[in-house]
N, C-alpha and C positions, 0 to 999 in steps of 0.2 A: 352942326356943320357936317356929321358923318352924314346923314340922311338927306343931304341936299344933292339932287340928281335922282333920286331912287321913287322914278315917277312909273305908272303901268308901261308907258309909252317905251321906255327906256328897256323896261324886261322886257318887251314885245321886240325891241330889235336886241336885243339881248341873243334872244330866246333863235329869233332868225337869223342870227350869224352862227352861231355855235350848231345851229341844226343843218346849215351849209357847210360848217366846217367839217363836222362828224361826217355827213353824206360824200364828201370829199375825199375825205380818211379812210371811208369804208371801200368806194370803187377804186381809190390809189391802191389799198393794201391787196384788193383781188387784182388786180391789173397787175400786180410786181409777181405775186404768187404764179400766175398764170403765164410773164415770160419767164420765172425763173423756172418754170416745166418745161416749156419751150426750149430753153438753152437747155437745161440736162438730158432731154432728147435727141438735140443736134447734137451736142459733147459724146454722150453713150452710142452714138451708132456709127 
């Protein structure tokens, strides 16, 4: 019963959700780094 579901098909979108998520994660995390420069720029001058 643990092993029912656990078909290639299923890692393959396994595989393309988590590599959407991560890609997601990665341009979120530079996207906030990048206003939070932004704002400590406007703040500091």
């Amino acid at each position: 019963m643990a092993a029912e579901g656990n078909t290639p098909e299923d890692f393959k979108a396994h595989f393309k959700s988590y590599s959407s998520f991560a890609t997601m994660m990665k341009w979120g995390t530079i996207l906030s780094f990048i206003t939070g420069m932004v704002v400590v720029v406007i703040i500091s001058s």
